[in-house]
N, C-alpha and C positions, 0 to 999 in steps of 0.2 A: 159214261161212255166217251163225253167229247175229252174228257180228262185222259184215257190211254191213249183216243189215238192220236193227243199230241202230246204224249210223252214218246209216243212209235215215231212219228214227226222227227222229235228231237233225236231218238236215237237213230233215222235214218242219216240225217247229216251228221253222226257223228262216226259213221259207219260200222255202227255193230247188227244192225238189220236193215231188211229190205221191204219196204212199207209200201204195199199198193193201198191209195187212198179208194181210189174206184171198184173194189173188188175188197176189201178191207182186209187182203190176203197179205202176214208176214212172215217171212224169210229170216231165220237167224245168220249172221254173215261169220268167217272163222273167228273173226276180229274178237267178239263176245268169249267165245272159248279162251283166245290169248287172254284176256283181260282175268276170268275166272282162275286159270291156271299161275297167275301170278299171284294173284288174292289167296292162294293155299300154298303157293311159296313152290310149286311144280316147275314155273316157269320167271325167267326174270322179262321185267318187262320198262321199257323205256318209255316216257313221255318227255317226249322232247318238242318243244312248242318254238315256231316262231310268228313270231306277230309282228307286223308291218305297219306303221301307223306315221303314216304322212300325210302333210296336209295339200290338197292339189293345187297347182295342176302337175307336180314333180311326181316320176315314177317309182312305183315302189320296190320294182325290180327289173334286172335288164337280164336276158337269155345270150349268151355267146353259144350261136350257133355252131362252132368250130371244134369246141371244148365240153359243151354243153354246162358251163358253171353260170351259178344264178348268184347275179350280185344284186343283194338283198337289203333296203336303205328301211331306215326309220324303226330299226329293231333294239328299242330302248336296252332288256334284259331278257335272260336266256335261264330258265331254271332245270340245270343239267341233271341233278341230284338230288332228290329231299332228302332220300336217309344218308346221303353224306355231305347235305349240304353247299353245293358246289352252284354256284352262281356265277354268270357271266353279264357283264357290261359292256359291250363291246363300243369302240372307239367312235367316234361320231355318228354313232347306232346305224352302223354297214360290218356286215359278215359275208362272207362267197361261199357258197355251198357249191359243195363237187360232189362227183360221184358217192354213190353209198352213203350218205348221209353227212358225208366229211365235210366240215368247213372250216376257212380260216377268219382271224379274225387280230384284231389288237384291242387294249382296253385295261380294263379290270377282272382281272379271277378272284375270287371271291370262297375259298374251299377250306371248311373249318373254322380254325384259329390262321389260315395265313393268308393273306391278300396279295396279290400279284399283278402287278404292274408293268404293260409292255407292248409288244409290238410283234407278229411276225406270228402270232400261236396258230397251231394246226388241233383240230380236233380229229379224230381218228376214231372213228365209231365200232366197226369192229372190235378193237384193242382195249376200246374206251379210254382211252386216254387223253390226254393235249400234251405235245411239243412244247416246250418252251424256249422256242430258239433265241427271245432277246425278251430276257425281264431286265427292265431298268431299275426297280426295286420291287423291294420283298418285304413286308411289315408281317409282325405276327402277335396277336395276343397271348396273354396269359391269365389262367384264374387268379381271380385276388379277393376270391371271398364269394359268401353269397348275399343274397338282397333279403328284406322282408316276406317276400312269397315264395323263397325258397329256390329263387332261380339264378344261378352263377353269374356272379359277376366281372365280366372281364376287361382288362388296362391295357391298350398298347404297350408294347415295348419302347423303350424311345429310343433305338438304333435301328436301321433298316440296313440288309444284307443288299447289296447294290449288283448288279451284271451278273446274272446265274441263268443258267441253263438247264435244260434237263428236260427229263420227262414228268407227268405228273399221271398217275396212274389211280383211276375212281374207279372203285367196286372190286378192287383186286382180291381173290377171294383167298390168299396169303396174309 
């Protein structure tokens, strides 16, 4: 018994129920549903995490009241993607988050075979996309074989594609 309900515990902070300890009455929340409905492929479903890890007494985020964007410090990496792999490093681990989930940032992208290097990126959550308003380079791998357990192996290229722009477009279902 002490083993569910601090497995109920744990799903109450993660918010997929609603756990009275005193009453040992739970409440499943929509959140559960979204999660299931991705799991059978019904629904697409985003985990997008940021993690803030600074050591004190510096803040780990500042609120403009004005605008309402949260500038967001000590946020090492950003895993946008698993089934396409798209990774962000953002530039002295500071991103702004605005409205709807959007934020900007500069740094490393990280998606696939191609790594992107720069400054000025907009992430656009609805669209799913990022801006690439100012890559300073672009490196890309290629397979060159594979390894002993069967897993590909891949060699930078040794030229990088330098000042590109554009959009980069994750999950496009074209």
């Amino acid at each position: 018994l002490a083993i569910v309900k601090k497995l109920l515990i744990e799903l109450t902070y993660k918010g997929i129920v609603y756990y009275d300890s005193e009453t040992d009455v739970c409440n499943v929340k929509p959140k559960l549903y979204n999660y299931l409905d991705a799991i059978v492929g019904k629904r697409d479903y985003d985990l997008i995490k940021f993690e803030s890890r600074i050591d004190a007494p510096k803040n780990n985020a500042l609120l403009n009241l004005k605008n309402m964007d949260l500038d967001i410090k000590g946020v090492p990496v950003i895993n946008l993607s698993d089934s396409q792999n798209v990774v962000f490093y953002p530039k002295n681990q500071e991103i702004l988050l605005k409205k709807n989930r959007d934020f900007d940032f500069g740094g490393r992208i990280e998606a696939g075979l191609f790594t992107f290097y720069g400054d000025n990126f907009q992430f656009k959550y609805d669209s799913f996309k990022i801006v690439l308003n100012k890559v300073d380079s672009l490196s890309i791998q290629v397979k060159s074989g594979i390894d002993n357990w069967g897993r590909r192996v891949l060699t930078n290229v040794q030229n990088v594609i330098e000042e590109v722009t554009g959009d980069l477009i994750i999950d496009d279902p074209g």
